[in-house]
C-alpha positions, 0 to 999 in steps of 0.5 A: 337941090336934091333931097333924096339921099339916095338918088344923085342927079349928076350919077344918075346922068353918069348911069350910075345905079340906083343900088350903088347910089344908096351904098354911097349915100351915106358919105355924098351930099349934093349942094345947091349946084348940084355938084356932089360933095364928100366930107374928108375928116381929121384923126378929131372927127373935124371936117377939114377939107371936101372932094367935089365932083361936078360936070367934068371936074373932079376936085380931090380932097388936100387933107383929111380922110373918109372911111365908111362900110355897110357892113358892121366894121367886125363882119368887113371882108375886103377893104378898098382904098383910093384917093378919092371917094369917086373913083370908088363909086364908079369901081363898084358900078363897073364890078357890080354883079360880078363882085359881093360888096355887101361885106366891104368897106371903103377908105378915101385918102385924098390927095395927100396921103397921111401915113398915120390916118391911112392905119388910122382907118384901115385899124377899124376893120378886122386883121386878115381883111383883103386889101385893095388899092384903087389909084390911077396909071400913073407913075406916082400912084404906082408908088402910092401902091407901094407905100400903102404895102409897106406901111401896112406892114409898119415899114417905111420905103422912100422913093425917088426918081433919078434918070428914068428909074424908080429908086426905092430906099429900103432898109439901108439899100438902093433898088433901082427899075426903069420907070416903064418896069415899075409896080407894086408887083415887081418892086415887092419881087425886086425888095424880096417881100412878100405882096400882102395889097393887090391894085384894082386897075382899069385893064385899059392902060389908056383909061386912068380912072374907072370914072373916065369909062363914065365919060368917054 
């Protein structure tokens, strides 16, 4: 097991950067195995649950949440938010040199999202930061975009999916799109509100998660 907190041998294999390795190395643990562990909390500082990554698997956390910055949480500018701890490292690797994170912070949700601990985490960070989601292609984590606007926001919006739409319940009315048309973009154009979360997506439709650029 590697003792140097700031060096990973499983990133390092991944070339991810020595200087993003230590921005992470506050929240990533390497166990005997080498796999990487990041520990996923309660609203009582409790650990309940681990995302865990090792050699082409990635394991989400059930539960819990993981917030952290490298900034005093009063001097955060932009916070990112994703479900999972990896997929930010290798978001940061991939903008490194093009973006400033001195001043970010970073907010892991799991698999589960937890409405009350996601305004939990995002409440340590001043009013006015620049919000960022970080998820997936996917059906799902489109909405998943969606939802985090409307709670920031302290509104709630259910979704379903019904032949091949996306039905978005929102202050007593039914908003319909086909399911190819769906995104935070166009559902806050179609509810008429305005978009306050911008998503942080790899350009390649074809390529989920910025991890995957890592190993393929």
């Amino acid at each position: 097991m590697n003792t140097d907190r700031e060096r990973f041998e499983l990133l390092e294999s991944l070339w991810v950067s020595r200087e993003v390795q230590q921005l992470f190395s506050e929240v990533l643990r390497e166990d005997e195995k080498g796999r990487l562990i990041a520990d996923y909390l309660n609203e009582h500082g409790d650990v309940v649950d681990h995302e865990v990554l090792a050699v082409l698997k990635h394991k989400l956390s059930s539960r819990g949440i993981l917030y952290f910055s490298p900034a005093e949480p009063v001097n955060v500018r932009t916070l990112y938010i994703s479900d999972g701890l990896m997929p930010l490292i290798f978001l940061v690797q991939r903008k490194m040199g093009r973006v400033n994170f001195t001043y970010s912070a970073f907010l892991a949700i799991g698999a589960k999202m937890d409405k009350r601990l996601i305004l939990k985490g995002v409440e340590q960070y001043p009013k006015g930061v620049k919000i960022y989601t970080v998820f997936d292609h996917s059906l799902l984590s489109r909405i998943r975009d969606c939802k985090v606007q409307h709670w920031l926001k302290g509104e709630d919006c259910l979704f379903k999916i019904a032949n091949n739409r996306v039905v978005a319940s929102f202050k007593g009315k039914d908003f319909r799109m086909p399911v190819g048309e769906f995104s935070l973009r166009n559902h806050c154009r179609q509810v008429g509100q305005r978009q306050t979360v911008s998503t942080c997506k790899p350009f390649d439709k074809n390529i989920d998660n910025f991890y995957l650029f890592y190993y393929f």
